[in-house]
C-alpha positions as CSV (number, residue, x, y, z in Angstrom):
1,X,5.5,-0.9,-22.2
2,X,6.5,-1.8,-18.4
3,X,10.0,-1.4,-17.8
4,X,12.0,-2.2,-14.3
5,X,14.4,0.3,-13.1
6,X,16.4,0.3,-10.5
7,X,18.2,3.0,-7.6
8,X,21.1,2.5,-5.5
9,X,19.8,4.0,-2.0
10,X,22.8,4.1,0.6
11,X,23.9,0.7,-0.8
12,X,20.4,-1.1,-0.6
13,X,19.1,-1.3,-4.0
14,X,15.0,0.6,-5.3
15,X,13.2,-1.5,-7.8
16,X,10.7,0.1,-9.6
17,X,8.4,-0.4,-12.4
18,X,7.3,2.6,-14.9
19,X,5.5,3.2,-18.0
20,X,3.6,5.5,-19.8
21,X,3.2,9.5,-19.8
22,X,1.3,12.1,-19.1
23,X,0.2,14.2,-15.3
24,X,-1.2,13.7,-12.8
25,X,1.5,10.9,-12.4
26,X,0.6,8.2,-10.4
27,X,3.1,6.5,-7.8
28,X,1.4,3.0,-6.6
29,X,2.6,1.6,-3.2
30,X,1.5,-1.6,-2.3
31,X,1.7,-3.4,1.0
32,X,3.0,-5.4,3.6
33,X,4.9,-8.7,2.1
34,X,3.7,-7.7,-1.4
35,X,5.4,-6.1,-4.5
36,X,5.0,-3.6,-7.1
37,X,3.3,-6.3,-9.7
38,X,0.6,-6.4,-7.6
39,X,-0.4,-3.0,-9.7
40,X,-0.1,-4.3,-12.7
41,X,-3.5,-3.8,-14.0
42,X,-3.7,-0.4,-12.7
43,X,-0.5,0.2,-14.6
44,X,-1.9,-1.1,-18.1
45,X,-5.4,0.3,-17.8
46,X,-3.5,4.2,-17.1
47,X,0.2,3.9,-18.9
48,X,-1.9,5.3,-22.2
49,X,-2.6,8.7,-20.1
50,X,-0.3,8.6,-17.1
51,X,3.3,8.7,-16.0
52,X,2.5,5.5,-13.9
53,X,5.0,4.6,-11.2
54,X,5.2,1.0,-9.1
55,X,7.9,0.8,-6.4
56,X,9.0,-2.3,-4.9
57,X,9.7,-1.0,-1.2
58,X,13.1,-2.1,0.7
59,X,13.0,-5.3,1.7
60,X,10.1,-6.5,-1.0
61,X,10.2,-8.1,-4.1
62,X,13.2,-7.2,-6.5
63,X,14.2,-4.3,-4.2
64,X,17.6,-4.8,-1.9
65,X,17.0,-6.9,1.9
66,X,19.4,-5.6,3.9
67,X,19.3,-7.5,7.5
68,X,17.6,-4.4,9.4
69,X,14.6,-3.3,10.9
70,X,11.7,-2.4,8.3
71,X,9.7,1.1,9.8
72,X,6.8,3.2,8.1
73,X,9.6,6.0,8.9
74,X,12.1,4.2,6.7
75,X,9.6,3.1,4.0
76,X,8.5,6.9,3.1
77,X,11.6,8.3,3.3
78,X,12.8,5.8,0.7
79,X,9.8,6.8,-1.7
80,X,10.2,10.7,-1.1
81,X,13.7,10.0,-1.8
82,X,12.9,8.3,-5.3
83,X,10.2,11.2,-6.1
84,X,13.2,13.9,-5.8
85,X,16.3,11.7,-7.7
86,X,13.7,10.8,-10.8
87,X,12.1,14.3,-11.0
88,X,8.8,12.8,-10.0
89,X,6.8,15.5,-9.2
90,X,3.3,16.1,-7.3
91,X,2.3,12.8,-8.0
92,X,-0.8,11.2,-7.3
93,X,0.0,8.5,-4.5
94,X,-2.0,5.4,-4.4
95,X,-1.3,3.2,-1.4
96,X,-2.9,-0.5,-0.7
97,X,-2.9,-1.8,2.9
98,X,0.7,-0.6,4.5
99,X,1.3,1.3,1.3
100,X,-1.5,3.6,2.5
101,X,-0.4,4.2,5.8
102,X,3.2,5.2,4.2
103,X,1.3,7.5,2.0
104,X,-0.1,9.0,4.9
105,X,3.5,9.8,6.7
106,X,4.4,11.3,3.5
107,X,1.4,13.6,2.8
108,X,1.7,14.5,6.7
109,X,5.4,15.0,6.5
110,X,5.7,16.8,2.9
111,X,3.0,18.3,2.5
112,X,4.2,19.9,-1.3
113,X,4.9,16.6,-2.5
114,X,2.1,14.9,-3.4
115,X,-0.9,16.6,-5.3
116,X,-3.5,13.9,-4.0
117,X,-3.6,10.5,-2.2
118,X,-5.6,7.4,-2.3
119,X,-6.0,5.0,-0.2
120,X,-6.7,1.3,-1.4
121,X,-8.4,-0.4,2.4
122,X,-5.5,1.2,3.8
123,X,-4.4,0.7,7.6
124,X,-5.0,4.3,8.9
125,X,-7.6,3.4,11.6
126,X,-6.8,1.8,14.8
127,X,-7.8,-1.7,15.0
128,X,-10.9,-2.5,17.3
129,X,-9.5,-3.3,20.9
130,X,-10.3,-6.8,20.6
131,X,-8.2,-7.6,17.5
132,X,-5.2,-6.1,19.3
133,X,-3.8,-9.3,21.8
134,X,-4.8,-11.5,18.0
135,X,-2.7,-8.8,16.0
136,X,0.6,-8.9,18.9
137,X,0.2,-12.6,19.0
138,X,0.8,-12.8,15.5
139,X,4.0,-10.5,15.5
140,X,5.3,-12.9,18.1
141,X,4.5,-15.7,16.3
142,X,6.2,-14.3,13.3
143,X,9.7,-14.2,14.9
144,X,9.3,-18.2,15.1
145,X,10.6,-20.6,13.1
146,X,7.3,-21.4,11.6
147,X,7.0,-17.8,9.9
148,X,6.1,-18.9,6.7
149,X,2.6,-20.9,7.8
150,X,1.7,-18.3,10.1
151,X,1.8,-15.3,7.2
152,X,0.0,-17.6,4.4
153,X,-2.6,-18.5,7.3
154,X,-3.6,-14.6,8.5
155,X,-3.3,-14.0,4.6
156,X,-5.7,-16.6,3.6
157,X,-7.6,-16.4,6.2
158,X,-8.1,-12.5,6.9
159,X,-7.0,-10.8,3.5
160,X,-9.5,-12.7,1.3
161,X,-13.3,-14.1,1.2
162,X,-15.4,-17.3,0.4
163,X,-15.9,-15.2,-3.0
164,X,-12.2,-14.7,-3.8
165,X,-11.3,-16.5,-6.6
166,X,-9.0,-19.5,-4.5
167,X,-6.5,-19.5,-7.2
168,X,-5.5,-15.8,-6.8
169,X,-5.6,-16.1,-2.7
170,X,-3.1,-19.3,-2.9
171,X,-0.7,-17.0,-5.6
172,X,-0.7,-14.0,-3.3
173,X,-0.6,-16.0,0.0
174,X,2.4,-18.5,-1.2
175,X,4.4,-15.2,-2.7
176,X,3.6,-12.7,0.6
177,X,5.2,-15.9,2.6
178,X,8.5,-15.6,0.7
179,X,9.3,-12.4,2.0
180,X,12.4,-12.2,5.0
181,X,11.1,-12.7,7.9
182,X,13.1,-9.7,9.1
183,X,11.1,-7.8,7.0
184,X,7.5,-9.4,8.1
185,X,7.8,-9.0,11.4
186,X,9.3,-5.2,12.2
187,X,7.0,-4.1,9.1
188,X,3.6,-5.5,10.5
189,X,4.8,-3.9,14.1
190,X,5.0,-0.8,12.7
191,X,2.4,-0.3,10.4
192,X,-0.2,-1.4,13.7
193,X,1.9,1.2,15.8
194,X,-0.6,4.0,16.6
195,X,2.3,6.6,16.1
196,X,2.1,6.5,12.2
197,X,-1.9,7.4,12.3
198,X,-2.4,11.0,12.7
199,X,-6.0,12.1,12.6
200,X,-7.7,15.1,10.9
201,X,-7.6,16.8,7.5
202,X,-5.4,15.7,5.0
203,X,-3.2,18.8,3.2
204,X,-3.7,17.7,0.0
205,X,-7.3,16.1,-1.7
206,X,-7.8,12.3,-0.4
207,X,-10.1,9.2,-1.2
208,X,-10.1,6.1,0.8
209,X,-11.3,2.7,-1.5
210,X,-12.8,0.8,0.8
211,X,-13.3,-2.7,0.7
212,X,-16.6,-5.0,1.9
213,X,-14.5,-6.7,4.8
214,X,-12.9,-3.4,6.0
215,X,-14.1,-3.5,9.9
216,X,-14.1,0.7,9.6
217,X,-16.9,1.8,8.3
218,X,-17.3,5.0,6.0
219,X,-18.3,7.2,8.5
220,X,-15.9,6.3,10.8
221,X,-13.2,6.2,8.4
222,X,-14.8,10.4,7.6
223,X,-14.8,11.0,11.3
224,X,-11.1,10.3,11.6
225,X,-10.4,12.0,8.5
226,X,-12.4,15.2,7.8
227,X,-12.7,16.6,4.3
228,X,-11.8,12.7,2.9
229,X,-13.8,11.3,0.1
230,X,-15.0,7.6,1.0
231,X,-16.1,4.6,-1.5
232,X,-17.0,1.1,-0.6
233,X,-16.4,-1.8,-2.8
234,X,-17.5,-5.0,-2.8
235,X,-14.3,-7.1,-2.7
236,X,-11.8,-8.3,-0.1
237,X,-8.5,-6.5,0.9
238,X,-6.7,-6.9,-2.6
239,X,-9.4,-5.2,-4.8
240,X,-6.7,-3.9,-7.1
241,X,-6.6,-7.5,-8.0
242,X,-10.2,-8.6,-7.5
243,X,-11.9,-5.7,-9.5
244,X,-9.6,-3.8,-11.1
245,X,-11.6,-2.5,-13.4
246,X,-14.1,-0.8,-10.5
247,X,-10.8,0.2,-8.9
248,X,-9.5,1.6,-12.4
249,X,-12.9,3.2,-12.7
250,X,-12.7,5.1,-9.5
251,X,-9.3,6.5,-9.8
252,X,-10.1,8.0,-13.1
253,X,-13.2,10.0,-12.0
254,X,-11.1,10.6,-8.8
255,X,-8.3,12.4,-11.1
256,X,-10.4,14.1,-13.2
257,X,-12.2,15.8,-10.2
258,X,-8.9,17.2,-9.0
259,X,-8.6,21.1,-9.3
């Protein structure tokens, strides 16, 4: 069984889900404008053999909203912080979107505190030239008043398919629009900043889930990152949620690989 738990971290509050036991444990960290439920069938597909970990990050879902800036910095120090005060340790770190590039600054940062990382069409390749005045565009447009429509549109529009099932893109896309807009905007500026990418081998085993609509492609996404472990999957940004069961697939031959 799930259960929410909950961290006072210098007076802003750390929601988390957890269940189950057992190592490797697994720490899932999803991304921008999106909350820990967005695991949840990665969480009851492993809970019978796995610690299994979901963290709502500052800012996001049940987790505190204090009126500050939101930084990649911030975001991993907060879940390095929560792996030391619950004695999680050497987890497996599973990262969607920005929840991968976070899992990056940690692995890069602390080294000794992961045992592996995964990827889920994770943000850790500089977006083609000619999506960058689109992407600042959009961070400007998010400071407006109309904050709400512009984050369901790019969601809708750029996070799903024609083959998405419309009923999950209008639930994701209506809830990823409630978030502060505090959070949207200083969050999506950082994740894009091309300080948080640092290329070359990881320092602990790595496998990037990549989906169909991912403009990197596997070898590029190999070039950047020597040593990684690449697989493609034929779904749109959120395949935890559109094939969780390939997804579920992957990460258990990807664990039972590791040395």
């Amino acid at each position: 069984m799930t259960d929410r738990k909950d961290l006072d971290r210098d007076g802003a509050n750390l929601s988390y889900l957890e269940a189950g036991s057992g190592d490797p444990a697994l720490l899932f960290i999803h991304g921008w404008c999106c909350d820990g439920t967005h695991w949840r069938n990665q969480l009851a597909a492993l809970e019978g053999d796995h610690r299994v970990l979901a963290l709502d990050l500052r800012g996001h879902g049940e987790s505190g909203k204090p009126d500050q800036d939101y930084t990649i910095g911030r975001f991993a120090e907060d879940v390095a912080w929560l792996c030391q005060e619950i004695g999680l340790e050497r987890p497996l770190i599973v990262g969607h979107s920005m929840g991968g590039v976070i899992a990056l600054n940690m692995v890069r940062r602390w080294p000794q505190l992961a045992q592996a990382v995964v990827f889920v069409d994770a943000g850790i390749t500089p977006f083609p030239e000619q999506f960058k005045p689109m992407m600042d565009s959009m961070i400007e447009a998010l400071k407006s008043p109309r904050y709400q429509d512009v984050a369901a549109s790019f969601v809708k529009r750029f996070l799903f398919r024609a083959e998405s099932p419309p009923q999950l893109r209008d639930e994701v896309a209506q809830r990823m629009a409630g978030t502060p807009q505090r959070v949207m905007h200083t969050a999506l500026a950082s994740s894009f900043s091309e300080e948080n990418l640092t290329f070359g081998p990881l320092p602990v085993p790595s496998l990037f889930v990549r989906a169909a609509t991912l403009p990197a492609t596997e070898d590029e996404l190999k070039e950047r990152y020597p040593g990684m472990e690449v697989v493609s999957v034929d779904a749109a940004h959120f395949i935890q949620l559109e094939k969780p069961e390939e997804l579920n697939a992957i990460l258990r031959r990807f664990i039972g690989a590791l040395p």
